[in-house]
N, C-alpha and C positions, 0 to 999 in steps of 0.2 A: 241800215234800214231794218226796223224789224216788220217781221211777218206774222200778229199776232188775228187769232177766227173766231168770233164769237167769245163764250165765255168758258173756257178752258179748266175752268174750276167745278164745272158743273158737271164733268165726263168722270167717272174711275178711272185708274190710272190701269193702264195698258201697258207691253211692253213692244219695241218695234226693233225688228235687224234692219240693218245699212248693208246691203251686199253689191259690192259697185270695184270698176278695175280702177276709175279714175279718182285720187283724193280729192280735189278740188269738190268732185259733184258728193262724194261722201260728208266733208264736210260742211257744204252748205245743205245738205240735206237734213245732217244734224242738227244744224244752228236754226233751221225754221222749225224741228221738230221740237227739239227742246226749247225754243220759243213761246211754243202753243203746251210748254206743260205735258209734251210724251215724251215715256221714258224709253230711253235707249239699251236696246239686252245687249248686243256689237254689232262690231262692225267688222267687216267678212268685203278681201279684194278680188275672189273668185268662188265659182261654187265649191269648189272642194274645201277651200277653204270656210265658208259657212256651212259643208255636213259637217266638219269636223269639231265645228264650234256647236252646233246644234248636237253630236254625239257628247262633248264636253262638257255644255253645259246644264245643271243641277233645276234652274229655270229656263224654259224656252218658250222666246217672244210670239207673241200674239198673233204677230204681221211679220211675213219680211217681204222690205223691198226689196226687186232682185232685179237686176239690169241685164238683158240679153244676151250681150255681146261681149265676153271677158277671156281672155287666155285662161288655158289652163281645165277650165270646166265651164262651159256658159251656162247662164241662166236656165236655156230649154234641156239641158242635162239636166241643172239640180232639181229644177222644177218636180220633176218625175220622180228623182229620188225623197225630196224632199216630201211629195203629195204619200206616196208611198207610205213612209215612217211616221212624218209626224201631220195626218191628215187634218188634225182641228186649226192647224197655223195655217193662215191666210195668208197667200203670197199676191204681190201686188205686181206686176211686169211693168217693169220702169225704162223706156227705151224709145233710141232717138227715129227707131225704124218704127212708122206709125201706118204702112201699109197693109190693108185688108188681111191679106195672106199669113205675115207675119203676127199680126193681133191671132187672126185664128191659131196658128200654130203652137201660139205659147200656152193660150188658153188652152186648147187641147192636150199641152206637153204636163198643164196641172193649172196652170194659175187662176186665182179666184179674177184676178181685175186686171185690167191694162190703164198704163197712163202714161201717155206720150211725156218726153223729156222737154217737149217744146212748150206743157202745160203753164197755165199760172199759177202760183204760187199758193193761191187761196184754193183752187180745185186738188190740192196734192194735199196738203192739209184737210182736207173735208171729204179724199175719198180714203184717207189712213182712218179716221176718225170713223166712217162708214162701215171700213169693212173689221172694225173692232166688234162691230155688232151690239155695241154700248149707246148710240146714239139714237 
């Protein structure tokens, strides 16, 4: 099944991180993103793992998704570091904990947006799209 939003041709092309522990949600995350014609900078299994690909890397993405909850460095770590360093990339908080408390936290820890893991597919698509600031 594909998951393709409007007219995809009609956006600039953007660049997006995957920062996720689990491959399964990484890679469908990919396949609806580059379904919809955005392009992918990487993909990062923890947050230290995405500073160190964001220190790496010569281009760095517009958006990263960032999942809360990962061994190693979570999300509400990189967030900070990341808001920090490279303030103009949007991070999106991708996560299955969609409690008051927790939304607040992350946003306060940096992230521009939250979006529950439980969302539909066409609202993940349309708030990547959103907070490219292209739309």
């Amino acid at each position: 099944m594909k998951y393709k939003f409007n007219d995809p041709m009609k956006i600039p092309p953007f660049e997006v991180a995957i920062v996720d522990d689990n491959a399964l949600v990484r890679h469908a995350t990919r396949y609806m993103l580059s379904n919809n014609n955005i392009n992918i900078a990487f993909e990062a299994e923890n947050g230290q793992d995405c500073i160190e690909k964001m220190q790496q890397s010569s281009q760095k993405p517009d958006i990263i998704v960032l999942d809360m909850e990962m061994p190693i460095m979570t999300g509400f770590q990189a967030a900070v570091i990341l808001k920090k360093n490279w303030p103009l990339t949007k991070i999106i908080a991708f996560s299955g904990r969609d409690d008051s408390e927790s939304i607040r936290d992350i946003l306060a820890a940096g992230a521009d947006f939250f979006l529950s893991k439980h969302s539909e597919p066409a609202a993940f698509i349309s708030l990547v799209r959103s907070a490219s600031g292209l739309v």
